[in-house]
C-alpha positions in Angstrom: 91.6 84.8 70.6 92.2 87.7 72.7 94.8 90.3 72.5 95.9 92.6 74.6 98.6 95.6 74.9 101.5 94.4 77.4 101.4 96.4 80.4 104.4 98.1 81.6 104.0 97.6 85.1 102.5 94.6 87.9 102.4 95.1 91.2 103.2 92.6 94.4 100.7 92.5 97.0 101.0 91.5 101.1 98.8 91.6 103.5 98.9 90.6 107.2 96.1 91.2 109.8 95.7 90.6 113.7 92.6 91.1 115.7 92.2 92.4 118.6 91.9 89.3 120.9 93.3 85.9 120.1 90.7 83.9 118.2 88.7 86.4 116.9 87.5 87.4 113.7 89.4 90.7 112.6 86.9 93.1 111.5 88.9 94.3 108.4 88.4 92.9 104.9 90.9 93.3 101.8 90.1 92.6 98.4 92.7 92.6 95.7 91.0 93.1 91.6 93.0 92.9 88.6 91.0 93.9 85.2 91.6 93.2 81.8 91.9 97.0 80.7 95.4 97.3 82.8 93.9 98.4 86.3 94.7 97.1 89.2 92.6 97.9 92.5 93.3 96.9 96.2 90.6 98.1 98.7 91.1 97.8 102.1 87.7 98.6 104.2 87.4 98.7 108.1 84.0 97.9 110.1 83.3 99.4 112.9 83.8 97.8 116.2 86.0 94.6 116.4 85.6 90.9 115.8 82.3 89.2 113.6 79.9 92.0 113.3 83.1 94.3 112.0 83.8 91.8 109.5 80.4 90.8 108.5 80.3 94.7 107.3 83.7 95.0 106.0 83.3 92.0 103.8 79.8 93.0 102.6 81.6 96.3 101.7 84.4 94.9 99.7 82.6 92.6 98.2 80.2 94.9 96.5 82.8 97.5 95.5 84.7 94.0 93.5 81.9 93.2 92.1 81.0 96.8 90.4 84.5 98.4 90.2 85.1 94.8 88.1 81.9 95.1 86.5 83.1 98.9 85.0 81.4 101.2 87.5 83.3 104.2 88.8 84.6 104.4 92.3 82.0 107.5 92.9 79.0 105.5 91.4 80.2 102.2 93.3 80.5 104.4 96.7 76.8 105.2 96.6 75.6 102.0 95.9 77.6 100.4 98.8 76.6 103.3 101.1 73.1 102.5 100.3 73.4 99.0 101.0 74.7 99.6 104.2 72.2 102.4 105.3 69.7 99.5 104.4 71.3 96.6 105.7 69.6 96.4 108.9 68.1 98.0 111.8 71.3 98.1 113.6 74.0 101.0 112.6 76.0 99.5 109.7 79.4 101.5 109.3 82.4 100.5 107.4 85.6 102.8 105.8 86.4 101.9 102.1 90.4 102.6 101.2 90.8 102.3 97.9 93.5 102.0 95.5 93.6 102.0 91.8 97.0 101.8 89.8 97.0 102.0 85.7 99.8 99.0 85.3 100.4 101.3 81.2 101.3 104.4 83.1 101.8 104.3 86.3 99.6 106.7 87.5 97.7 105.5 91.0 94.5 107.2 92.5 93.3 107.0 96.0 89.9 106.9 97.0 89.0 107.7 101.4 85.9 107.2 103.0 86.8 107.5 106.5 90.0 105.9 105.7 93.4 105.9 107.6 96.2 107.1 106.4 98.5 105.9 103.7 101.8 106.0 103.1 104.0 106.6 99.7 107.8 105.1 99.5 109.6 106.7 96.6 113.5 105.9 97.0 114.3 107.8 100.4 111.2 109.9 100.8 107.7 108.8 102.3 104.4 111.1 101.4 101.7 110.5 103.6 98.3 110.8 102.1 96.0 111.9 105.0 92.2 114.0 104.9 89.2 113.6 106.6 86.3 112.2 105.2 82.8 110.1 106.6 82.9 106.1 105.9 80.0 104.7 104.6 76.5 103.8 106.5 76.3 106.8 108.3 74.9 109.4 105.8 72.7 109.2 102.8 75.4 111.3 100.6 79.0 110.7 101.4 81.6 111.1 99.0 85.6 109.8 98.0 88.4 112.0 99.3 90.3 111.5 95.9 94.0 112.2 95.3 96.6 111.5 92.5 100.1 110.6 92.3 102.6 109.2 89.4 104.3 106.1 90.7 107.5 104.0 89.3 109.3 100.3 89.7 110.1 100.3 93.3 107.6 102.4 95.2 106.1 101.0 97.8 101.8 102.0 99.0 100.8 101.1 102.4 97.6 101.2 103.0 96.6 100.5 107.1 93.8 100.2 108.9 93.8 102.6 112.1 94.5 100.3 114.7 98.0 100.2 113.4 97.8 104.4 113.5 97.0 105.1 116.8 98.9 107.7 118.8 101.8 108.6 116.7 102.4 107.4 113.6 106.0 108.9 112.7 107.7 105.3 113.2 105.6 103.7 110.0 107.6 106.3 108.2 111.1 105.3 109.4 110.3 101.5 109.1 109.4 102.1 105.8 112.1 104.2 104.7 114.5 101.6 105.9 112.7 98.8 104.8 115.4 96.7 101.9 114.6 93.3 102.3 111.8 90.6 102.2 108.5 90.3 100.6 105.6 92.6 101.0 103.8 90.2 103.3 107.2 90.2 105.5 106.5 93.9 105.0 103.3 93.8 106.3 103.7 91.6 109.2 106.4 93.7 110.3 104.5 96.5 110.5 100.8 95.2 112.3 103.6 93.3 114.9 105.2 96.7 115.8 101.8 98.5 115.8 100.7 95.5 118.2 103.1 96.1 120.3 102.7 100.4 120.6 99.0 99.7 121.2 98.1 99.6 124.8 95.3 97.3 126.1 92.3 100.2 126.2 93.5 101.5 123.1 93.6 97.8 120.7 92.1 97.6 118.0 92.0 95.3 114.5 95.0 95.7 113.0 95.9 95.3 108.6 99.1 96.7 107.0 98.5 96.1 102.9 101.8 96.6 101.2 102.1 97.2 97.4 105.2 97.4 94.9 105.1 99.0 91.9 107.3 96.5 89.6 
């Protein structure tokens, strides 16, 4: 018999993801952990490039951070065993982002780890904060580290997390769409927001495309 402390908050996850030509593999990989100490942890990681080899190194990336962040490593200790892995994957340059976020369902409290990252976007009532810094993704460097950052989140904010083909050029109408976003699921969310991107991208500027929406409940 196992008991545990209720939690005071669950979150709803969408996802939605296009590639950049019709029938291929999208190089972006999302994994969604829920541990039995209250955390919950959505990484979102982007390879580089588009279609199979992109996804062959974002799903190698999310796959080990699952398995350690599940297994009780830190983010910090989990990033430089994945970077390692992929510095040692193969001959051939091996680069993927890691976009990572890590809500404690007893408080609230959410932290965001960025490794080469795109940007992501905060919903709380009618203001957006946009959580934005540069940092290296992994496989490029032997010591690369998280851009972290903290925020206190309640029932009914919104996170979404996008890869950046859904952030090229200018990226002010993901605020208004979210701001005035009151109905539907977070996967209707999500697909509304990679079908707009779609559309703003021109043809020498596509790219994979993932919008991960998550409410705070």
């Amino acid at each position: 018999i196992i008991f545990e402390e209720k939690t005071a908050f669950a979150i709803q996850v969408g996802m939605w993801q296009k590639a950049m030509r019709d029938g291929n593999a999208c190089g972006d990989t999302v994994s969604v952990i829920e541990k039995r100490n209250g955390a919950a942890t959505v990484v979102l990681s982007d390879g580089m490039g588009t279609g199979a080899r992109a996804k062959i190194d974002s799903a190698m990336t999310c796959s080990i951070m699952e398995k350690l962040i599940f297994s009780g490593f830190d983010f910090d200790s989990a990033l430089k065993i994945v970077n390692s892995s992929m510095i040692i994957k193969s001959t051939d340059e091996s680069i993927a982002t890691i976009d990572a976020l890590n809500v404690n369902l007893f408080t609230g409290k959410a932290e965001f780890y960025k490794a080469g990252a795109s940007i992501t976007l905060i919903r709380h009532g009618n203001e957006v904060t946009v959580i934005e810094a540069p940092s290296l993704p992994v496989g490029i460097i032997s010591r690369v580290e998280f851009f972290k950052a903290e925020k206190e989140l309640q029932t009914g904010d919104i996170v979404l997390m996008l890869s950046d083909g859904a952030t090229v050029g200018d990226c002010g109408w993901i605020n208004d769409e979210l701001i005035s976003w009151n109905t539907g699921s977070m996967n209707d969310l999500a697909c509304h927001i990679v079908r707009l991107a779609s559309l703003r991208t021109s043809e020498n500027n596509r790219d994979d495309i993932t919008a991960v929406a998550v409410k705070i409940k």
